[in-house]
N, C-alpha and C positions, 0 to 999 in steps of 0.2 A: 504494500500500500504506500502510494505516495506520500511525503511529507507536508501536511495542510490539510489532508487527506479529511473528511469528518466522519464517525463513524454515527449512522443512525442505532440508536438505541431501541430493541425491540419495545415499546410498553403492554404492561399488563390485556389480555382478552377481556373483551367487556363483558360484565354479569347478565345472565340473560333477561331481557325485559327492557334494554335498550334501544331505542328507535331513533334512526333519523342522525346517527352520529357518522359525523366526519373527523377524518384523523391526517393531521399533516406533521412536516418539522422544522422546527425555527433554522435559523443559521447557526446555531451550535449543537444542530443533533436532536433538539427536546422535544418529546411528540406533546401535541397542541390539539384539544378535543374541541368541534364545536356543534353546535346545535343547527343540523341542516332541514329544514322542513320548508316543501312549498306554502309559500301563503304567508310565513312567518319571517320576523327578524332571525337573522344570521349571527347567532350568540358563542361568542368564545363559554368555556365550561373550567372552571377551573378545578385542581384537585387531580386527581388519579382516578382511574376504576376503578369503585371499590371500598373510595373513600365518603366518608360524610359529606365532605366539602362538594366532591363532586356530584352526589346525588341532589344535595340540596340542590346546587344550579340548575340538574338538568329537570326539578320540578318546576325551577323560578321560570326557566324557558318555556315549559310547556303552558304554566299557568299564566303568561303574559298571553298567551290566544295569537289569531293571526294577526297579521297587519290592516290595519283599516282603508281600504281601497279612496284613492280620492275622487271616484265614481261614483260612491253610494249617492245614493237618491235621498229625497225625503222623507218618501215613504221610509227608508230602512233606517233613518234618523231616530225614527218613534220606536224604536224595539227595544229590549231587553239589552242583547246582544251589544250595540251602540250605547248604551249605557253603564255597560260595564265598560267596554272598550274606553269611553271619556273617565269616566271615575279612576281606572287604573294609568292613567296616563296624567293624571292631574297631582297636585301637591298636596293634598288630602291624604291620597293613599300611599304615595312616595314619601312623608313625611314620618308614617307608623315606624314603629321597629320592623326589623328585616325579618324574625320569627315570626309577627303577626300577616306581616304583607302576605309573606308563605303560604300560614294557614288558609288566612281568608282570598287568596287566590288560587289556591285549590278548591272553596268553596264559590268561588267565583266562575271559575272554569268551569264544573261542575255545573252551575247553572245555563250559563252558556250553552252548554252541548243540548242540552236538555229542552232546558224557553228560551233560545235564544231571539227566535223570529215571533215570540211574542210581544205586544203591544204594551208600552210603557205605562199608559193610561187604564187599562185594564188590568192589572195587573197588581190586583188586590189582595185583602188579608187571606180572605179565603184559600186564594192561591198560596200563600206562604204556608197556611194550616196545612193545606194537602201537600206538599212537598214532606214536610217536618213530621206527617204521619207516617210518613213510607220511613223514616227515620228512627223509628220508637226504638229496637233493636238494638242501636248504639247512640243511647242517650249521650254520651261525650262527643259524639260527631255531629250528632244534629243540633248541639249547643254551639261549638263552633261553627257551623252552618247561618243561624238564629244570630249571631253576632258579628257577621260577616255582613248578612242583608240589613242588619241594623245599622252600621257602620255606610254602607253605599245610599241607603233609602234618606240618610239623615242629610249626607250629602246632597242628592239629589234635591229634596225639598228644599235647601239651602240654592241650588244654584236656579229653583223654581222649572224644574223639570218633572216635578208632582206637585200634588197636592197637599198631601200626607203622605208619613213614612208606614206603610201596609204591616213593617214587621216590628211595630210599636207597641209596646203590652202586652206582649208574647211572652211570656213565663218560660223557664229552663226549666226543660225535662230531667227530672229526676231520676239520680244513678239507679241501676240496678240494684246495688246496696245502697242504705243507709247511711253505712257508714265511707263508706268510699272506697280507698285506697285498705286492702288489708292489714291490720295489726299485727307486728310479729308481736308472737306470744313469749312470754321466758324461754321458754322449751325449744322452741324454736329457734332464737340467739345462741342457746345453748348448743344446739345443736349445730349450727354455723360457723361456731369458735372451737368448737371439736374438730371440723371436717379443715378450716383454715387458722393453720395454729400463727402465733406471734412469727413476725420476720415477713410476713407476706402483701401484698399491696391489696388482695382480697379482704383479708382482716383488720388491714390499715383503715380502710374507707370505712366499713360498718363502726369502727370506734369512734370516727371521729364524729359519725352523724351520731353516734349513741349519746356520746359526752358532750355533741353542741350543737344537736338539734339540727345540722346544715342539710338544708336543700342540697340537690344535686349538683344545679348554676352555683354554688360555694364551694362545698367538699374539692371541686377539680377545681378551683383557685387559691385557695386559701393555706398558705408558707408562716415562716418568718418574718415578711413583710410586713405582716397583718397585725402581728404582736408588737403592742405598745413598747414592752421592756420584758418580750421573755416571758411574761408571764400572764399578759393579757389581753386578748381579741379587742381590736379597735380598728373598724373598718364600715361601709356601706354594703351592707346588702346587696348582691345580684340583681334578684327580682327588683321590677322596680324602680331602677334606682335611678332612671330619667325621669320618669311622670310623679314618683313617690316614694322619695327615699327613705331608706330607713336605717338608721345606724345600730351598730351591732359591736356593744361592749361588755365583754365578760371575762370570768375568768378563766385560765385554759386549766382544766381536772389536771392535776399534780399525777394521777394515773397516763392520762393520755401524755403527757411531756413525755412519762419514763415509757413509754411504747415509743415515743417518736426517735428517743434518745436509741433506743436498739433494734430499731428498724431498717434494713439495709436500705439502699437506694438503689433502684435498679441500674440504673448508669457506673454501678460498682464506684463513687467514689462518699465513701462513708457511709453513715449515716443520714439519713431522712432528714433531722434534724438541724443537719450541718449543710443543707443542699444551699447553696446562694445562687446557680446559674437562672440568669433571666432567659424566658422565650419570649421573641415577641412572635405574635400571633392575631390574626382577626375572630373577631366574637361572634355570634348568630345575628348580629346586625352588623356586622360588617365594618366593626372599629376596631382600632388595632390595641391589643392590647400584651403588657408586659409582665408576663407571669413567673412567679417560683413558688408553684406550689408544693406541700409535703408529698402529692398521691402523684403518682409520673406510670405512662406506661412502658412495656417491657423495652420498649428503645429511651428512656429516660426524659419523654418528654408528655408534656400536659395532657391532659385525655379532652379531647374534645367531649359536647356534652349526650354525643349520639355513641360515643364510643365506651364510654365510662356506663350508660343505659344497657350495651350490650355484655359490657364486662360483669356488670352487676346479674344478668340474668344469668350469664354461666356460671357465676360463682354462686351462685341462690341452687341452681339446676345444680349442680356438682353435691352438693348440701344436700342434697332431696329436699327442696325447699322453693317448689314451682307457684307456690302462690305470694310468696314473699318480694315485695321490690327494695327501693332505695328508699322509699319516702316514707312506708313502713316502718322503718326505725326510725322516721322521726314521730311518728304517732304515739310505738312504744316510749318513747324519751316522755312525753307529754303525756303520756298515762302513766309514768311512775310518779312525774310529779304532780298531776291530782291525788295520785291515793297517798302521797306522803304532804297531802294539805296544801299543796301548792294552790296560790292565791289564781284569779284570772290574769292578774297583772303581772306575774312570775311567768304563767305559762307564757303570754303573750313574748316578754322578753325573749325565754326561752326558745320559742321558734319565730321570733322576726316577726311576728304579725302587729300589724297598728289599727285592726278593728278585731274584739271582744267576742266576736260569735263563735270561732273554734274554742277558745278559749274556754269558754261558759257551756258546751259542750264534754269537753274535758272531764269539767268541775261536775258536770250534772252527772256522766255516767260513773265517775268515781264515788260520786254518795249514793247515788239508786245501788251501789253493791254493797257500800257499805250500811245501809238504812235494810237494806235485805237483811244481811248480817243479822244486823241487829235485832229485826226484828224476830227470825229464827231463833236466836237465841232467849228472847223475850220467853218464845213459848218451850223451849227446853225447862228452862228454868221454873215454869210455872206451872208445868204438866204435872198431872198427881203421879203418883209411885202406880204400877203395874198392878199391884193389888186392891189400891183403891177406886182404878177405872170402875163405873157399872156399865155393864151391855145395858140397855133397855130388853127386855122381853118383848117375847115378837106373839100378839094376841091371835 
């Protein structure tokens, strides 16, 4: 091979379920993915096959819809279809975070395919009801559905494209459960520190949500940066923290330090505790941000938050522990401190919240067990002796 020579780098096959992808290489060899579809913008994909980064894009592509012809008529002005087409192009919806645009241009797209050549003007509550009934099945979908047309419709009235917003006073369909997200149980913690003992990035994660209540969007950011002096959490919240910050001050469990202090780092260079390398990286809205957190994955770097989702199910599945997720233990964390009298305004601390209603939930299911209790015991205590029962006689 000549000298200058470049050599192209095979990249990875793509996963199947991919359509519509084009594959070139820059002037230094790097294959370059992009989104080919007649009708549609021509979108670079960033990321790998394979990767989160990359999946995300090739939904942002598909959920952007095609190109709007500068042929349409007027007639096609009044549809559905043209309606999203304007709302997704406008600074309303470009303005949202990049996870929500996602969701709700999935839910957009979605409609599109569906009513798209329906009538602006017609296109009432009713219609939204019969959509969101076909829906009942997966009440978390059809919620994000309901807050997608909530979001466009409020628009629309806003730039006087309706009348009313059709998807207004539409109540969110309630979980399957009650309680939501499943509870690990003790036994079940138990049994997850059995299957992944101390030293490992699987046992690493479940303590730190155990000892400080983190969400997911925390757990994978949260280092030594974040401690004031070593000993205590002082930082903003993930969720949030553009529309609704919430600060998050406490103290780091004297247990979890000494887990952190003898927990290898996968990048083999010490301890967990001792990692200071910064990544920089972009977030699910697409800002860049500079992390060092304790939890790294097997190549010693930050878990993205679709990656750390998937680590979590194999290491729950590995456990025999298929109903258990990550958010789970932050429930358990918040029912140990109800039943140990924790106030609502503890719990709230505890997991980040700045409205009272989990909270007070918490509190409620902690005394209905313990008011049971009690009551059980009431009538122990005040049942007569075995000898003293009388049967009634049977006449």
């Amino acid at each position: 091979m000549a000298n200058g020579d470049k050599v192209k780098r095979e990249p990875p096959f793509l996963p199947e379920g991919f359509e519509y992808i084009q594959r070139d290489w820059d002037r230094h060899g790097n294959a370059r993915y992009f989104y080919r579809r007649p009708g549609y913008k021509l979108t670079r994909l960033r990321g790998v096959p394979g990767s989160d980064e990359f999946a995300i894009a090739y939904g942002a592509a598909i959920a952007a819809g095609p190109i709007a012809k500068a042929t349409d008529t007027a007639a096609e002005q009044d549809t559905i279809g043209w309606l999203i087409g304007k709302y997704m192009e406008g600074f309303t919806f470009k303005a949202r975070p990049r996870s929500i645009r996602e969701a709700h241009g999935r839910a957009l797209a979605k409609l599109r395919a569906n009513t798209g050549t329906a009538k602006v003007r017609a296109f009432d509550r009713d219609e939204v009801e019969a959509i969101l009934a076909k829906m009942m099945d997966t009440p978390a979908k059809a919620n994000e559905w309901r807050s997608a047309m909530i979001d466009m419709f409020d628009w629309a009235v806003e730039k006087k494209h309706m009348a009313s917003n059709p998807a207004a006073g539409i109540g969110k369909l309630k979980p399957k459960s009650a309680e939501g997200f499943h509870y690990w149980t003790p036994e079940e913690l138990q049994a997850y520190r059995d299957k992944h003992p101390e030293g490992t990035m699987a046992r690493l994660a479940v303590e730190i949500m155990y000892w400080c209540g983190f969400r997911a969007s925390d757990v994978i950011r949260r280092g030594r940066p974040q401690m004031a002096d070593g000993r205590n959490w002082k930082f903003t919240l993930h969720k949030n923290r553009n529309s609704a910050p919430v600060p998050y001050f406490a103290e780091v469990a004297p247990e979890l330090i000494a887990l952190l202090k003898r927990t290898p780092s996968t990048n083999r260079q010490g301890m967990v505790w001792d990692q200071i390398d910064v990544h920089v990286t972009r977030n699910d809205e697409g800002d860049v941000e500079r992390l060092s957190p304790f939890l790294r994955n097997a190549q010693g770097k930050p878990f993205t938050r679709g990656a750390f989702t998937k680590a979590m199910r194999a290491w729950c599945d590995a456990a025999g522990l298929p109903q258990c997720t990550a958010h789970g233990v932050r429930k358990h964390g918040a029912t140990e401190v109800a039943e140990n009298e924790g106030t609502e305004q503890e719990i709230m601390a505890f997991l980040g919240h700045s409205d009272p209603g989990s909270a007070r939930r918490y509190v409620a299911n902690a005394n209905r067990r313990k008011n049971a209790d009690r009551a059980n015991a009431k009538r122990r205590n005040g049942r007569p002796a075995a000898a003293e029962i009388v049967t009634p006689a049977i006449a």
